[in-house]
gemmi code that builds the backbone of each chain (N, CA, C; Angstrom):
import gemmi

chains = {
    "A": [
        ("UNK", (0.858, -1.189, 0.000), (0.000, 0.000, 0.000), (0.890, 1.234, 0.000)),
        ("UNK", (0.822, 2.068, -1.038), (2.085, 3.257, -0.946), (1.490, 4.075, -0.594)),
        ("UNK", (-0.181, 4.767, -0.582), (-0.147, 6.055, 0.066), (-1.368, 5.649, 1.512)),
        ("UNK", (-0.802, 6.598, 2.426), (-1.631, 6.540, 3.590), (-2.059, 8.090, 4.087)),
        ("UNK", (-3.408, 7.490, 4.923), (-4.135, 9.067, 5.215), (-3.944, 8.765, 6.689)),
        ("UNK", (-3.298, 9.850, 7.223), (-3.161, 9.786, 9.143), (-4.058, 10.704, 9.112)),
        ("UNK", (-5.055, 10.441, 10.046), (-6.314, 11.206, 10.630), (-5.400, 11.530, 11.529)),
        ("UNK", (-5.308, 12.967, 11.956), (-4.686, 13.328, 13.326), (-5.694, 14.472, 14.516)),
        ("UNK", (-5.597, 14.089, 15.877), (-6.746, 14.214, 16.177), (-6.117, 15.243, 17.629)),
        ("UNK", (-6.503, 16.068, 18.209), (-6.072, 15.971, 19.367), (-5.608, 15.414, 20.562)),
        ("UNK", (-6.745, 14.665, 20.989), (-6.681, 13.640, 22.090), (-7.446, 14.014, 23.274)),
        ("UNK", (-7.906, 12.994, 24.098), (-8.032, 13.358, 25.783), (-7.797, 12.250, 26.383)),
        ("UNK", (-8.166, 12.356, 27.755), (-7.915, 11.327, 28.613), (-8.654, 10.497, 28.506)),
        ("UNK", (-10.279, 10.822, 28.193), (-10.884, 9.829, 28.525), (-11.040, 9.421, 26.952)),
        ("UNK", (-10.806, 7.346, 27.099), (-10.779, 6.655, 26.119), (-11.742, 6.958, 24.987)),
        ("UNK", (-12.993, 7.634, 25.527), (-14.137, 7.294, 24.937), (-14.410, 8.468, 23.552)),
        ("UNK", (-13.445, 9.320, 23.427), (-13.388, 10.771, 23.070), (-12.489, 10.270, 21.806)),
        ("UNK", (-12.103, 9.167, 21.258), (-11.302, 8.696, 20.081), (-12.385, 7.967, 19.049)),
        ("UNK", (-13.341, 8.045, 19.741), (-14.457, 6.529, 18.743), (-15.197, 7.224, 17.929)),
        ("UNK", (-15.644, 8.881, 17.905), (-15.732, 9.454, 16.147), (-14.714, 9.534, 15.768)),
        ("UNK", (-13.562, 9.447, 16.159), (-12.418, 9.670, 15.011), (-12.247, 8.119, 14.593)),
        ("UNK", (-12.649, 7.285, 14.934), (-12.153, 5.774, 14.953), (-13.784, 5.951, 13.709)),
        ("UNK", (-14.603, 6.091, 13.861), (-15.982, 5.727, 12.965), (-15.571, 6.996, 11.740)),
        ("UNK", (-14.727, 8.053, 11.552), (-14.576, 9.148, 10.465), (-12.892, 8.101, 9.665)),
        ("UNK", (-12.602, 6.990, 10.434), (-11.108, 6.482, 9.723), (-12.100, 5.189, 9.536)),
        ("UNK", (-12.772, 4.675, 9.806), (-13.833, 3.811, 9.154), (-14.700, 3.529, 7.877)),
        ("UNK", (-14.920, 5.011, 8.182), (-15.836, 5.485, 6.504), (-15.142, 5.979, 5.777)),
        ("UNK", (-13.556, 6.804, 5.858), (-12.702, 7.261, 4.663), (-12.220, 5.830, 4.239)),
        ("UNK", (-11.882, 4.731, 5.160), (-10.958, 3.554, 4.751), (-12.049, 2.608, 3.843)),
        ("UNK", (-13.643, 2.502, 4.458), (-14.457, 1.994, 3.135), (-14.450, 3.126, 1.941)),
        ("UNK", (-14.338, 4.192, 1.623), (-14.204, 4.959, 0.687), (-13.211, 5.076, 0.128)),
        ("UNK", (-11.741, 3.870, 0.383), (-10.838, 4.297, -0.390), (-9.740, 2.669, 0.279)),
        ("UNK", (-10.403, 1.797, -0.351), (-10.501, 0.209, 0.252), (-8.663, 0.011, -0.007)),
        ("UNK", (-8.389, 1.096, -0.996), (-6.804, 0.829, -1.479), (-5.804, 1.892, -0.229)),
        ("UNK", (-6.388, 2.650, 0.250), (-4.993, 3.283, 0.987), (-5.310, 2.820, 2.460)),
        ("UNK", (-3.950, 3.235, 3.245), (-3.726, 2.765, 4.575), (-3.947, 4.303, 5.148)),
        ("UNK", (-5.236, 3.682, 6.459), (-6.223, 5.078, 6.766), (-5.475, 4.974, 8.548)),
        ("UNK", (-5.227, 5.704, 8.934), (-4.405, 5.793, 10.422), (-5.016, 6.825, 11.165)),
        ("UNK", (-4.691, 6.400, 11.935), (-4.858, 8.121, 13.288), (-3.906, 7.766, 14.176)),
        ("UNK", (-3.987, 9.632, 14.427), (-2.470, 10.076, 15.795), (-2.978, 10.812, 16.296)),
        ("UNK", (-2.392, 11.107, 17.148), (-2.984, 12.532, 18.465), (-1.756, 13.076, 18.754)),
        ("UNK", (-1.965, 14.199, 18.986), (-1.205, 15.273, 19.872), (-0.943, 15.163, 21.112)),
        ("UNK", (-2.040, 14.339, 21.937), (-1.503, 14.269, 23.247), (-2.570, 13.163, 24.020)),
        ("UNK", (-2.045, 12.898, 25.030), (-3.183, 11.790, 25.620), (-3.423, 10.510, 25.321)),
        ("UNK", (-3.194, 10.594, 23.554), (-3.844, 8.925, 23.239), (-2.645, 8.397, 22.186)),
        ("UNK", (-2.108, 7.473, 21.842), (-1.316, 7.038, 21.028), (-1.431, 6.198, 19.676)),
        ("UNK", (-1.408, 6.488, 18.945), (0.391, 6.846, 18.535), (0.013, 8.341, 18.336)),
        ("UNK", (1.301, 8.813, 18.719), (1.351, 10.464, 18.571), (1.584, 10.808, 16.728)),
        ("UNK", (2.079, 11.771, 16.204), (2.096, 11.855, 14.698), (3.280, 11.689, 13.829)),
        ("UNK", (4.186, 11.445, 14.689), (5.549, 10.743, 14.552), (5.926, 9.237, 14.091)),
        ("UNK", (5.154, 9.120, 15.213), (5.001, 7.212, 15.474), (4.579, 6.771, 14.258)),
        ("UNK", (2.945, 7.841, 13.534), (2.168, 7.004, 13.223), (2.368, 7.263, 11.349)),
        ("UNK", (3.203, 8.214, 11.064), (4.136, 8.285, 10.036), (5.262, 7.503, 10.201)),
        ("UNK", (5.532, 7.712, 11.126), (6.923, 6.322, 10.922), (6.357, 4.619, 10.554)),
        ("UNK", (5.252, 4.263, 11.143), (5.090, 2.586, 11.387), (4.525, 3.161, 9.408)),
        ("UNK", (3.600, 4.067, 9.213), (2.943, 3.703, 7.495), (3.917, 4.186, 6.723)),
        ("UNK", (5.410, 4.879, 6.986), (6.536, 4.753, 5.934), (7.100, 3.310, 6.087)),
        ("UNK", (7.119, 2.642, 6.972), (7.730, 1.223, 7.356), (6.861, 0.250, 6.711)),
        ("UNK", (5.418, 0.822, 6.475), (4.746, -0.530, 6.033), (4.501, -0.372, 4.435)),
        ("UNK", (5.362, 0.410, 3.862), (5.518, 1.098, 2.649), (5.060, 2.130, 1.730)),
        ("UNK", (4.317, 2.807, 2.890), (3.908, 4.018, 2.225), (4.877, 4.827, 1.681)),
        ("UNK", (4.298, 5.496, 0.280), (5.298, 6.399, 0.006), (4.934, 7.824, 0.025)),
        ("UNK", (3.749, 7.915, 0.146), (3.050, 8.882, 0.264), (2.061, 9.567, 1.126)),
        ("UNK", (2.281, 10.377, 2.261), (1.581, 10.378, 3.559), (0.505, 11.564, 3.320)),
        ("UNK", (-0.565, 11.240, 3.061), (-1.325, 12.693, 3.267), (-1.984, 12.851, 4.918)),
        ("UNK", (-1.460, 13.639, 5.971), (-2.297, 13.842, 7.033), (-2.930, 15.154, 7.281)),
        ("UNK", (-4.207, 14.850, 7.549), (-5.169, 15.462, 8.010), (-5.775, 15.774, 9.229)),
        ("UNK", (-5.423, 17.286, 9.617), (-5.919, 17.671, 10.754), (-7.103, 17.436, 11.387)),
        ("UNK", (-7.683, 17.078, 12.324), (-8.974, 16.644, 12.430), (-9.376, 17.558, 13.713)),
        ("UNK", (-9.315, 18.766, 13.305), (-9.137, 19.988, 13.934), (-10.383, 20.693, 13.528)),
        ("UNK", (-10.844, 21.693, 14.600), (-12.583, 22.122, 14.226), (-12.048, 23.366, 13.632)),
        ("UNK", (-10.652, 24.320, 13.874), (-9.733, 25.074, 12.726), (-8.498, 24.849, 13.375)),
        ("UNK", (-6.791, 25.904, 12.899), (-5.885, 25.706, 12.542), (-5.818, 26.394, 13.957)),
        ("UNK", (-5.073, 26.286, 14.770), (-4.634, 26.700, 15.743), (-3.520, 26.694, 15.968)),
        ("UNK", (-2.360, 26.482, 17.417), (-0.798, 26.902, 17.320), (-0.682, 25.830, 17.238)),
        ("UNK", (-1.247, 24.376, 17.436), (-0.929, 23.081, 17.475), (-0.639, 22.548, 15.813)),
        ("UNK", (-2.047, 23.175, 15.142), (-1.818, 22.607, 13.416), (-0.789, 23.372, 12.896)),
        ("UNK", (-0.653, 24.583, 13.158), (0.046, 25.806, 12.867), (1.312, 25.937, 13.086)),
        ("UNK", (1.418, 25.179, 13.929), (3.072, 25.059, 14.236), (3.988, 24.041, 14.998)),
        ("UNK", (3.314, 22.617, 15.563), (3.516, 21.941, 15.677), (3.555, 20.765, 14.666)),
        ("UNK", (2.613, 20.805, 14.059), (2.466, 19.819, 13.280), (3.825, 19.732, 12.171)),
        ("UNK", (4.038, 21.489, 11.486), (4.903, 21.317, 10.486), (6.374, 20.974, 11.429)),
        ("UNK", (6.868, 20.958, 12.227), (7.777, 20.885, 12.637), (7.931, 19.027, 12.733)),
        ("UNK", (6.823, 18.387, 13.412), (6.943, 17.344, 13.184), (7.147, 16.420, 12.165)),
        ("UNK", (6.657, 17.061, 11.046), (6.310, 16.432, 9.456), (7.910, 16.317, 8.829)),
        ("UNK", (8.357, 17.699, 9.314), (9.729, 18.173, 8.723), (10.710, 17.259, 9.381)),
        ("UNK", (10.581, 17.017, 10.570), (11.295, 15.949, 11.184), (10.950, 14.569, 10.500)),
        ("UNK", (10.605, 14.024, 10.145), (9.723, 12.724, 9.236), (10.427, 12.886, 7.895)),
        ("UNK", (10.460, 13.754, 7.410), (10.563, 14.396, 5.847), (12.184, 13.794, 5.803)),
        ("UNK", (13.305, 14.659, 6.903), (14.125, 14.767, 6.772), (14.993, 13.155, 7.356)),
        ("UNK", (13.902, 11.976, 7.620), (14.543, 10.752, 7.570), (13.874, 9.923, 6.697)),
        ("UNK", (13.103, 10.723, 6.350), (12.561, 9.777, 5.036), (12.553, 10.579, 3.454)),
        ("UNK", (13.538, 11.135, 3.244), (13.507, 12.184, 1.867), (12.829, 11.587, 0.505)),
        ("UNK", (12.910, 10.195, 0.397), (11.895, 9.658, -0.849), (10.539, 9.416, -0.442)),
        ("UNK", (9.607, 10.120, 0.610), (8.538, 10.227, 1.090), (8.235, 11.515, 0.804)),
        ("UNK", (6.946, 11.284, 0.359), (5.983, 12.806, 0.128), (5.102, 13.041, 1.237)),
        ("UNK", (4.880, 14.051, 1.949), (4.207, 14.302, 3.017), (3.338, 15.683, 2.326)),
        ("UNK", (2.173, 15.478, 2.744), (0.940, 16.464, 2.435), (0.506, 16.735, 3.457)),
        ("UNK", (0.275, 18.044, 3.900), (-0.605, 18.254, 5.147), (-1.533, 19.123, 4.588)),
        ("UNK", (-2.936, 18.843, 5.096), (-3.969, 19.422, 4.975), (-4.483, 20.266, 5.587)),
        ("UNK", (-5.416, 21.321, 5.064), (-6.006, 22.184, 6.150), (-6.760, 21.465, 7.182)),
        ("UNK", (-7.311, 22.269, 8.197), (-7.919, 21.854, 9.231), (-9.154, 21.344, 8.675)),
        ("UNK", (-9.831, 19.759, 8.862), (-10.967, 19.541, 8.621), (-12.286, 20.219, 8.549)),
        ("UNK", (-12.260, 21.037, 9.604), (-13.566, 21.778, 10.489), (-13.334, 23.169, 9.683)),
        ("UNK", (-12.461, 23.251, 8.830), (-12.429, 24.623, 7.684), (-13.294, 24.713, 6.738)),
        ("UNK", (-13.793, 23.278, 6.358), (-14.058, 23.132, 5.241), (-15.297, 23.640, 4.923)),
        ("UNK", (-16.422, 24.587, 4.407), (-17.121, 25.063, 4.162), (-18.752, 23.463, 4.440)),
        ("UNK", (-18.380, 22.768, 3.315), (-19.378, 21.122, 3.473), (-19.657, 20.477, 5.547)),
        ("UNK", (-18.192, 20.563, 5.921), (-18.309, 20.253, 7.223), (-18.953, 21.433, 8.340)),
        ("UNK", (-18.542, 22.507, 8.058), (-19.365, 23.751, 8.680), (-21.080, 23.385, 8.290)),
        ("UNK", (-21.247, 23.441, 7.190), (-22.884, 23.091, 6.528), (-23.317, 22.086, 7.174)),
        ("UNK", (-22.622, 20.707, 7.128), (-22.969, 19.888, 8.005), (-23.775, 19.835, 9.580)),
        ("UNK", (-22.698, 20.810, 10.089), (-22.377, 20.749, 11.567), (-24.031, 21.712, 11.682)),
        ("UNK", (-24.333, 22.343, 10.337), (-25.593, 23.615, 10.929), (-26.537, 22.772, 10.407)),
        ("UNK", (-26.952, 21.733, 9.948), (-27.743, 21.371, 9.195), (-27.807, 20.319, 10.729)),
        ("UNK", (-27.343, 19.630, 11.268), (-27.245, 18.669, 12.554), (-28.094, 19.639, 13.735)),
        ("UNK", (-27.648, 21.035, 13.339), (-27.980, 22.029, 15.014), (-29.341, 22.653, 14.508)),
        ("UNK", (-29.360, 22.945, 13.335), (-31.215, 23.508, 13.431), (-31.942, 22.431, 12.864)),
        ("UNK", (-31.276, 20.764, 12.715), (-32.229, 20.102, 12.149), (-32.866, 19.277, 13.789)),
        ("UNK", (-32.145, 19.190, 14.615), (-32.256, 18.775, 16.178), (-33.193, 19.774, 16.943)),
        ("UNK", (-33.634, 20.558, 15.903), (-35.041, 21.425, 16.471), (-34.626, 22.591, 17.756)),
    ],
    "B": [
        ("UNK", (-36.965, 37.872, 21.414), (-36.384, 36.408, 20.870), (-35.890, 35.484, 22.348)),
        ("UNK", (-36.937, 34.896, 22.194), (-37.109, 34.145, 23.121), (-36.249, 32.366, 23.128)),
        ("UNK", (-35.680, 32.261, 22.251), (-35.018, 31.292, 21.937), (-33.572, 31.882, 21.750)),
        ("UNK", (-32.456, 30.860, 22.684), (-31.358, 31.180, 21.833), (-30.249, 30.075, 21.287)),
        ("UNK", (-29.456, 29.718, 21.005), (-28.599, 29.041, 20.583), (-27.197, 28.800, 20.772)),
        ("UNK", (-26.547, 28.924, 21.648), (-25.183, 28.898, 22.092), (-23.924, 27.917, 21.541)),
        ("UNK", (-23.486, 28.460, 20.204), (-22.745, 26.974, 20.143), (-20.870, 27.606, 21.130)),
        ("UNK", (-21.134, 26.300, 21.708), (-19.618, 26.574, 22.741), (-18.235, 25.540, 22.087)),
        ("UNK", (-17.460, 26.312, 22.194), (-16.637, 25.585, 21.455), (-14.709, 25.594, 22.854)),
        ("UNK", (-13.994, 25.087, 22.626), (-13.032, 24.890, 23.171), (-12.285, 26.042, 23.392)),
        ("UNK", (-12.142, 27.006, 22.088), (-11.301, 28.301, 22.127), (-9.763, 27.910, 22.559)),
        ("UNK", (-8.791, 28.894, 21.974), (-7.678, 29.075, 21.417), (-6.950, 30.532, 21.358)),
        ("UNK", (-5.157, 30.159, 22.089), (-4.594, 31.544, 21.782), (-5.111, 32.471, 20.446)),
        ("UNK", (-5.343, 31.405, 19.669), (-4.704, 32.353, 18.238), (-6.220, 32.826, 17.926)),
        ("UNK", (-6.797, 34.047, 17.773), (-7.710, 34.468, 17.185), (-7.987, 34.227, 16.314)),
        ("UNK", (-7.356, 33.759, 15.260), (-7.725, 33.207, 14.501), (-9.056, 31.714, 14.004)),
        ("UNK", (-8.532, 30.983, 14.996), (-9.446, 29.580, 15.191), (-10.586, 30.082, 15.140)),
        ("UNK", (-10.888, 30.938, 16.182), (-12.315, 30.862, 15.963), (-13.273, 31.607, 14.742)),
        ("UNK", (-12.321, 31.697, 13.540), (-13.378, 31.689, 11.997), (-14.480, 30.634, 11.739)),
        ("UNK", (-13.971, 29.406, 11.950), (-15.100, 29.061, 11.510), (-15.876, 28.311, 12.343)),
        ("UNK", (-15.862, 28.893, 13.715), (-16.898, 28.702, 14.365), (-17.827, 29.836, 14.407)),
        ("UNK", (-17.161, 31.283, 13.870), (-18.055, 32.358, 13.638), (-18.873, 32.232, 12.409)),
        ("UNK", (-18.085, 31.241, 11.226), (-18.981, 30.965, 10.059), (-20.145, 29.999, 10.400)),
        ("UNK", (-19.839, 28.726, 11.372), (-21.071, 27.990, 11.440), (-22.356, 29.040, 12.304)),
        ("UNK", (-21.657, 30.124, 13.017), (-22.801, 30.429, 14.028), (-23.729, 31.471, 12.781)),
        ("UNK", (-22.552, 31.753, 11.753), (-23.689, 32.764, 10.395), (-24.504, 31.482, 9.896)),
        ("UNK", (-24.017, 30.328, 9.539), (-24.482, 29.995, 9.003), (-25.967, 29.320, 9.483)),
        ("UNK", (-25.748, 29.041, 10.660), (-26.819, 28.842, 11.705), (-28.059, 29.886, 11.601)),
        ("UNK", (-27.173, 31.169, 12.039), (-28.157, 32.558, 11.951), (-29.216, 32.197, 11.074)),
        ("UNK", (-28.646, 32.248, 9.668), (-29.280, 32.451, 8.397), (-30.472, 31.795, 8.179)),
        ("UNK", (-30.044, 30.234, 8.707), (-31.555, 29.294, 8.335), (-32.531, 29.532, 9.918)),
        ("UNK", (-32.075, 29.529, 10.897), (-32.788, 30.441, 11.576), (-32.885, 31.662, 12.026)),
        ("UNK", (-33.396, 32.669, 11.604), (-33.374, 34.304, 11.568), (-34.123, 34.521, 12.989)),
        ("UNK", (-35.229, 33.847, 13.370), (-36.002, 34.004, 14.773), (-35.072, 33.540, 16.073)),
        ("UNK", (-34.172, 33.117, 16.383), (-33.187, 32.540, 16.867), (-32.069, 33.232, 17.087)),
        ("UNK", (-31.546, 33.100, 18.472), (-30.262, 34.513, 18.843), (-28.793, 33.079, 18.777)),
        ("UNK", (-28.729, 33.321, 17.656), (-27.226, 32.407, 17.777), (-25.651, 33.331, 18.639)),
        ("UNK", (-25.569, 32.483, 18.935), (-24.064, 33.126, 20.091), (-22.950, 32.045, 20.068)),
        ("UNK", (-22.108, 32.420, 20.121), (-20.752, 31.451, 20.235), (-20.317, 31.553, 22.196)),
        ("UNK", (-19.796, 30.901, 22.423), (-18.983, 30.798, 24.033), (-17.667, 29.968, 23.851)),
        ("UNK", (-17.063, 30.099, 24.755), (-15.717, 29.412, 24.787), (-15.236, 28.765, 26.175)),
        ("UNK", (-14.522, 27.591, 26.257), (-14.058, 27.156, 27.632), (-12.819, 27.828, 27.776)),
        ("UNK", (-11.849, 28.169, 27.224), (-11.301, 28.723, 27.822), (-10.559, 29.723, 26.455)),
        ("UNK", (-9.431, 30.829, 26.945), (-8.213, 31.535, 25.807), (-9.733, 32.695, 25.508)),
        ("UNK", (-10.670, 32.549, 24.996), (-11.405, 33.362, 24.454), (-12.760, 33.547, 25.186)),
        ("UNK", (-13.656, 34.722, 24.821), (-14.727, 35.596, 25.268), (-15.554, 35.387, 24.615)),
        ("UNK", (-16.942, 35.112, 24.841), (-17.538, 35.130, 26.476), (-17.546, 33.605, 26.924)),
        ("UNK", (-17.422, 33.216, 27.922), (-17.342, 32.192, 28.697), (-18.677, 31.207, 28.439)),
        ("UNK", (-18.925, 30.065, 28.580), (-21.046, 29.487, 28.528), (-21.425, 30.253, 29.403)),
        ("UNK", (-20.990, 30.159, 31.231), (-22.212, 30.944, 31.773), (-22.361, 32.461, 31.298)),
        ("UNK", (-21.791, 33.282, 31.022), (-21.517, 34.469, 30.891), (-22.736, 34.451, 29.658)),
        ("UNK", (-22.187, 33.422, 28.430), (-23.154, 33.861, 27.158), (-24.735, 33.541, 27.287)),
        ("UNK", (-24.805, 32.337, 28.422), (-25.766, 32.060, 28.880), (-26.672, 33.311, 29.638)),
        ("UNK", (-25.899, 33.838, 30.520), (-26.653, 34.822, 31.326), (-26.790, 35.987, 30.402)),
        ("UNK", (-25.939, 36.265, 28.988), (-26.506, 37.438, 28.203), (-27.736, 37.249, 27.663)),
        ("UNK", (-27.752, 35.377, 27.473), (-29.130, 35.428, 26.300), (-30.357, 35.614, 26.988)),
        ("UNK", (-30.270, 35.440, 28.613), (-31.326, 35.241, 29.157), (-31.460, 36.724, 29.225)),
        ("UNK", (-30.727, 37.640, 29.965), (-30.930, 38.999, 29.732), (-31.327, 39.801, 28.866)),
        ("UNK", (-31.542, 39.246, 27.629), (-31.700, 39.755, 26.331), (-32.656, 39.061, 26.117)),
        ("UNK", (-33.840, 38.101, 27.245), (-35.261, 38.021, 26.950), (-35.221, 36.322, 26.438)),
        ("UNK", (-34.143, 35.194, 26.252), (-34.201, 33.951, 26.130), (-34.689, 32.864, 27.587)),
        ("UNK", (-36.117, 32.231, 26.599), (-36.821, 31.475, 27.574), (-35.778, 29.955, 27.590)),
        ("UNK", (-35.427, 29.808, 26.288), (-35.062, 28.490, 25.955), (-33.703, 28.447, 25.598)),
        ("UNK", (-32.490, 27.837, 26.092), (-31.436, 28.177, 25.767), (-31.135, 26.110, 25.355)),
        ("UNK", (-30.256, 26.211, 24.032), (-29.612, 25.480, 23.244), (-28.328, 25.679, 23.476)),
        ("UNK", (-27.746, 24.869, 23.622), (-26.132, 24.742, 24.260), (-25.488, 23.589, 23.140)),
        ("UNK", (-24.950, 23.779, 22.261), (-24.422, 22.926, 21.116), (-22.815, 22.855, 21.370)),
        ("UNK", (-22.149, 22.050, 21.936), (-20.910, 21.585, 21.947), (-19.997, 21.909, 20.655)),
        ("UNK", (-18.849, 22.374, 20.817), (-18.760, 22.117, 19.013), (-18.160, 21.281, 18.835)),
        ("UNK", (-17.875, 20.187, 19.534), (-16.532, 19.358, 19.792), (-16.266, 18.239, 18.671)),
        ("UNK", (-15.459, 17.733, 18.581), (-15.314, 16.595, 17.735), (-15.953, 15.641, 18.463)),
        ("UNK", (-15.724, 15.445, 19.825), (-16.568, 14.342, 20.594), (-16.840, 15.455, 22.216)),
        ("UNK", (-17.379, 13.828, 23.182), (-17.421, 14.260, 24.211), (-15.880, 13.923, 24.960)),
        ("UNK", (-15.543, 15.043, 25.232), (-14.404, 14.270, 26.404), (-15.229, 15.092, 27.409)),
        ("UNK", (-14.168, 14.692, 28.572), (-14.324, 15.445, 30.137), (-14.475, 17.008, 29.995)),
        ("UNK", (-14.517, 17.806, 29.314), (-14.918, 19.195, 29.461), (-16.574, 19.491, 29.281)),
        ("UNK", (-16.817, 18.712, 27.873), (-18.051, 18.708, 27.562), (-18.931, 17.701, 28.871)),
        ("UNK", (-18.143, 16.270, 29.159), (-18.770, 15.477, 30.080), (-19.189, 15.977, 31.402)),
        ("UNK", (-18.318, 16.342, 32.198), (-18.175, 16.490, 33.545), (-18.562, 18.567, 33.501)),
        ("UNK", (-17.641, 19.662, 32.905), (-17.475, 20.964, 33.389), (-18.737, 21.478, 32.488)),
        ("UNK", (-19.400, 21.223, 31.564), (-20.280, 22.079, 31.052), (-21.709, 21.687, 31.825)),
        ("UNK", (-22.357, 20.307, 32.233), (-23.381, 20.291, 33.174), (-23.341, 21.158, 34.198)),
        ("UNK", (-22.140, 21.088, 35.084), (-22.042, 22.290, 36.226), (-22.229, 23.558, 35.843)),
        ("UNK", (-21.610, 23.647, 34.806), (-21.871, 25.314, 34.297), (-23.494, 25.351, 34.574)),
        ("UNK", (-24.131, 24.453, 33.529), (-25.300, 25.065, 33.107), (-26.411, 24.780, 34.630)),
        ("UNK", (-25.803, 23.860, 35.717), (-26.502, 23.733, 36.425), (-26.725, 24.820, 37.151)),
        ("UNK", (-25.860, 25.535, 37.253), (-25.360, 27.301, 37.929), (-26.389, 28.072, 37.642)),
        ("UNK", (-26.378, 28.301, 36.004), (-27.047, 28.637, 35.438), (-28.509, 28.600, 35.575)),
        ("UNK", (-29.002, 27.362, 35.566), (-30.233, 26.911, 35.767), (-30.747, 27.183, 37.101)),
        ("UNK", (-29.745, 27.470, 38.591), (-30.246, 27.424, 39.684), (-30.532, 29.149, 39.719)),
        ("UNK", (-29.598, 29.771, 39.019), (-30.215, 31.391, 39.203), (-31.170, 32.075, 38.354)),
        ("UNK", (-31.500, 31.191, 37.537), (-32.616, 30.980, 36.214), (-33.754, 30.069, 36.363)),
        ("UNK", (-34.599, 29.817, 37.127), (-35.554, 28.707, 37.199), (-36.231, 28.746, 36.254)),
        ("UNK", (-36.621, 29.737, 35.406), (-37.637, 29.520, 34.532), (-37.219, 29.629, 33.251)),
        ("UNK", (-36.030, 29.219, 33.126), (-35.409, 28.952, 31.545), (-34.900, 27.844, 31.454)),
        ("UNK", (-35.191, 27.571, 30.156), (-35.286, 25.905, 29.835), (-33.696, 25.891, 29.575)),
        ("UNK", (-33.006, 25.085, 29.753), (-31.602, 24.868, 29.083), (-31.680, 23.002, 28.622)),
        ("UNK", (-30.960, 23.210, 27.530), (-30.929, 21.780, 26.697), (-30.003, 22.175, 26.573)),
        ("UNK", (-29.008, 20.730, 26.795), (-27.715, 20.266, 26.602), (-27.128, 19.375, 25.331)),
        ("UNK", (-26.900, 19.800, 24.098), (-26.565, 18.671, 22.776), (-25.671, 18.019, 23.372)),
        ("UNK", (-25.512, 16.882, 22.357), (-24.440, 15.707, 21.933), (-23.472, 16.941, 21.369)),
        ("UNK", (-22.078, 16.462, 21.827), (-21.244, 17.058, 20.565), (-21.077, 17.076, 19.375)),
        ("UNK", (-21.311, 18.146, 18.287), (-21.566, 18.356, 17.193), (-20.842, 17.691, 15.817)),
        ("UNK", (-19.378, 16.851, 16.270), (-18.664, 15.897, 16.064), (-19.173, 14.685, 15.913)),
        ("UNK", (-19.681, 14.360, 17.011), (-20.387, 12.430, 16.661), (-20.855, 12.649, 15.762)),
        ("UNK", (-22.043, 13.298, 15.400), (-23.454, 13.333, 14.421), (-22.693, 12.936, 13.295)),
        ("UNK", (-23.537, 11.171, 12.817), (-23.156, 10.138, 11.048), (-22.969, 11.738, 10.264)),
        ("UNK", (-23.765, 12.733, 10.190), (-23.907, 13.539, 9.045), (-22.358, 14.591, 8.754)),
        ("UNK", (-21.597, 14.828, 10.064), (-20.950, 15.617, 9.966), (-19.707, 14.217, 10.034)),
        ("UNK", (-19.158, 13.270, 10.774), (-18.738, 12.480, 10.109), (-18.354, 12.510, 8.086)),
        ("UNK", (-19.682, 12.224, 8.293), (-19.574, 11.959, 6.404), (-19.197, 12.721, 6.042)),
        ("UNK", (-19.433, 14.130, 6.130), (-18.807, 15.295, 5.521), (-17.884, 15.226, 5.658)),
        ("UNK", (-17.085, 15.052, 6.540), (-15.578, 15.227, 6.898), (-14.894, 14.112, 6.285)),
        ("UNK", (-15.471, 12.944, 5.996), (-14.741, 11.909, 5.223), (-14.993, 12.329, 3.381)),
        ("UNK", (-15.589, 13.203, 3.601), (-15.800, 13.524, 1.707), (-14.773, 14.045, 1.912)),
        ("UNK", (-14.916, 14.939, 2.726), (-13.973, 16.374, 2.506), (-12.639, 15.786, 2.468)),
        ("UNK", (-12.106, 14.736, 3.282), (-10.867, 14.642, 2.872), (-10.736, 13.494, 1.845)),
        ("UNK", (-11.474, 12.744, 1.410), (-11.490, 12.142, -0.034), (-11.632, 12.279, -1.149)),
        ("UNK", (-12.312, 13.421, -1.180), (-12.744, 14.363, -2.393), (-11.186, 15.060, -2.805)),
        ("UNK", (-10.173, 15.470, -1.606), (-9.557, 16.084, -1.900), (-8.158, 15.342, -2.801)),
        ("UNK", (-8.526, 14.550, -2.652), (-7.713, 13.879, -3.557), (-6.784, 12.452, -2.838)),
    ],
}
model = gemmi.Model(1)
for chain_id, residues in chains.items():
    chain = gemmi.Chain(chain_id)
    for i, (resn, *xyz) in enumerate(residues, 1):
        res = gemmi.Residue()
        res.name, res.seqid = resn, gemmi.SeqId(i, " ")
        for name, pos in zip(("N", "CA", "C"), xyz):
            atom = gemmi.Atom()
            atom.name, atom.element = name, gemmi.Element(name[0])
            atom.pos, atom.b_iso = gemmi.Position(*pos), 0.0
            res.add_atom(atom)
        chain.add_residue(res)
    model.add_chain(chain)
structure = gemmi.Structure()
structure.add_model(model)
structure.setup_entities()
């Protein structure tokens, strides 16, 4: 499998706060039966976004697209993330790394999110 | 306007983040115009839930909507926003407060978010 999508997520403590991101890497991975669909966190839950680019360059990805799974871009997407990627980049130089805007940017997912809040009456 | 709408979201140093939680609360506005949409924040940013809570009621809201914006529930939404609103509710007896699911679980915004990053290529 050469390209993989890391869902990357924040995190919390409690376990239970990973299982829409576990059901949103569910429905991209039936929507795309050929790539390797992952998630990482920032903090709290593991694999962090290091790890989880390292194990899908190891399992032969050559191509990493990760995606913030961020409601927008904050100092974490904004400036953590590229620092990490760049660290990744620079031990894996025949790897392409894509980072995406923040999920929760996206105009469809905003629509979503209002179509859920005035359709709940 | 006797109804209002509070979507509360996590909040962030960077002023920035909160765009497009100001776009979902237009976009909210729009399909309901009878409806006082308001944003709140747990923490970094202004106005606080109880704070936005006690404006809407001041400003004549019987029924207050409290919409999480979260990707899920963790412990902020679980455990610190009931207390808020219980506060709320004890110096308010005669205003209704409803508590959403976080705006994250909902299959619909899911899906969106799995287009959105499949669509993108």
């Amino acid at each position: 499998m050469s390209r993989a999508i890391i869902l990357f997520a924040h995190g919390a403590r409690d376990p239970e706060w990973a299982l829409p991101l576990q059901r949103l890497a569910a429905v991209v991975q039936g929507m795309q039966p050929g790539v390797s669909v992952q998630t990482a966190f920032l903090e709290f839950m593991e694999p962090d976004l290091a790890e989880a680019a390292n194990r899908a360059i190891r399992a032969g990805a050559k191509t990493l697209v990760v995606v913030p799974v961020f409601l927008a871009q904050g100092g974490h997407v904004r400036r953590d993330v590229p620092r990490i990627l760049d660290s990744v980049r620079a031990q894996h130089p025949g790897v392409q790394i894509e980072l995406r805007n923040a999920v929760g940017e996206a105009q469809a997912v905003i629509d979503a999110m209002a179509h859920v809040i005035v359709d709940a009456g």
